[in-house]
Structures are given as structure tokens and as C-alpha cells.
C-alpha positions as CSV (number, residue, x, y, z in Angstrom):
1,X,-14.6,32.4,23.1
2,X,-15.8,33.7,26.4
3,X,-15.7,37.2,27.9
4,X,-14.5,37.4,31.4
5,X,-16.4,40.1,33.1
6,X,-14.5,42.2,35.1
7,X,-15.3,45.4,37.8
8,X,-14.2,48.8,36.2
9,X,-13.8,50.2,39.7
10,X,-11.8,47.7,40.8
11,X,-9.4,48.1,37.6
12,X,-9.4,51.7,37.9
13,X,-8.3,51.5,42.1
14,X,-5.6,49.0,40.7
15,X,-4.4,51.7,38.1
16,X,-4.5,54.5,39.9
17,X,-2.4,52.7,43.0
18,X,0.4,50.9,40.2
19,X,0.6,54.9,38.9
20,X,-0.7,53.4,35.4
21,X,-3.1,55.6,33.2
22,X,-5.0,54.3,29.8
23,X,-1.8,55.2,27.6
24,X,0.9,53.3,30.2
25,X,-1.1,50.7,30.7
26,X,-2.1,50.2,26.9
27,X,2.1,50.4,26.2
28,X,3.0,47.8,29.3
29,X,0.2,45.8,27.3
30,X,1.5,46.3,23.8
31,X,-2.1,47.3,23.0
32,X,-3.6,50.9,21.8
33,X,-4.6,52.8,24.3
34,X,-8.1,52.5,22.7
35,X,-8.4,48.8,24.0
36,X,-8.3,50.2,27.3
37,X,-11.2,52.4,27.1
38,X,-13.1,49.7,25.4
39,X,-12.4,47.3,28.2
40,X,-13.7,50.1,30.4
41,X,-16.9,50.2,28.8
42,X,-17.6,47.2,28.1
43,X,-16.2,45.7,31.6
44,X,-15.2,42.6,29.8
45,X,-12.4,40.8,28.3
46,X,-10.7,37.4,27.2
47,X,-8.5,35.1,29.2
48,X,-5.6,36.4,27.5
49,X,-6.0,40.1,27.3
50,X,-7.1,39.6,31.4
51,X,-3.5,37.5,31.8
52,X,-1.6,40.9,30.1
53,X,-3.6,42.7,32.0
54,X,-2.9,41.3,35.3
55,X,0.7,41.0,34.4
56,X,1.1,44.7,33.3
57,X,-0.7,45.4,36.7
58,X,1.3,43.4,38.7
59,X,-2.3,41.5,40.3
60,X,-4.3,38.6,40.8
61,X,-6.9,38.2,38.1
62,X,-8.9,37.6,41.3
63,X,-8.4,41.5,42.0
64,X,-10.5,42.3,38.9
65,X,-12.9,39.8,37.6
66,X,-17.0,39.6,38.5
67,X,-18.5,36.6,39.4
68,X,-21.6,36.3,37.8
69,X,-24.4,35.1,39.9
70,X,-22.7,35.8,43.2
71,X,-23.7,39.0,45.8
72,X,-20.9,42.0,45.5
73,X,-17.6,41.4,47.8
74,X,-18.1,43.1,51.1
75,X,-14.8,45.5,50.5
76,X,-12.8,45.8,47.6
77,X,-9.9,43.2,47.4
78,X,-6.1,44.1,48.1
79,X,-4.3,44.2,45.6
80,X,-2.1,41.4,45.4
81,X,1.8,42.2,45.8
């Protein structure tokens, strides 16, 4: 299986504007809060924990992933509503 990576500042901008924190958004999940600090750190996840993710967050998995090989966006994206 394949990791997606995705931008921790990115996630974190996302969490802090949906009022989620590691606990909320590990409950909205139905994961431990744990799994959230992991994905933190290791900035990368599967297709299906980045789907819950996106869904508990309300965004675009556009919003948080990294394309590999490709030059850093020029601004952070919106978030999508």
C-alpha cells in the first residue's frame, strides 16, 4: 500500500480554522488521538485514513496532500467549503 504524503502546516491551518484539536479530530475520526500525532510526524497517510480525514475536516484532500516532485504552491490553498 502507498503513503500519501501530506503538509503538516497545511493540516494544522485546516484544524485550527474547523476548531478541531488532536483529541476532536481523532474522535470525528473514530481513531486514538495517537494516530494523529503520528500522522503529524510522519506527514503521511493511506487513501483511506486521508478520505476520514478529509471528511472529519470538512476539505478537499487537495487542501492537504504533497506532490512529490513538484515546486511548493505559491500560497497555502483555501480550504474548501
Amino acid at each position: 500500500m502507498t503513503d500519501i504524503r501530506i503538509d503538516k502546516r497545511r493540516l494544522e491551518t485546516i484544524m485550527e480554522m474547523r476548531g478541531f484539536d488532536n483529541d476532536s479530530l481523532a474522535a470525528a475520526m473514530g481513531k486514538h488521538y495517537n494516530s494523529i500525532i503520528r500522522l503529524k510526524q510522519e506527514q503521511s497517510t493511506t487513501l483511506s485514513n486521508l478520505e476520514r480525514l478529509c471528511q472529519a475536516l470538512r476539505c478537499h484532500p487537495f487542501d492537504l496532500i504533497v506532490a512529490e516532485g513538484f515546486p511548493e504552491p505559491f500560497w497555502a490553498p483555501q480550504v474548501s467549503h
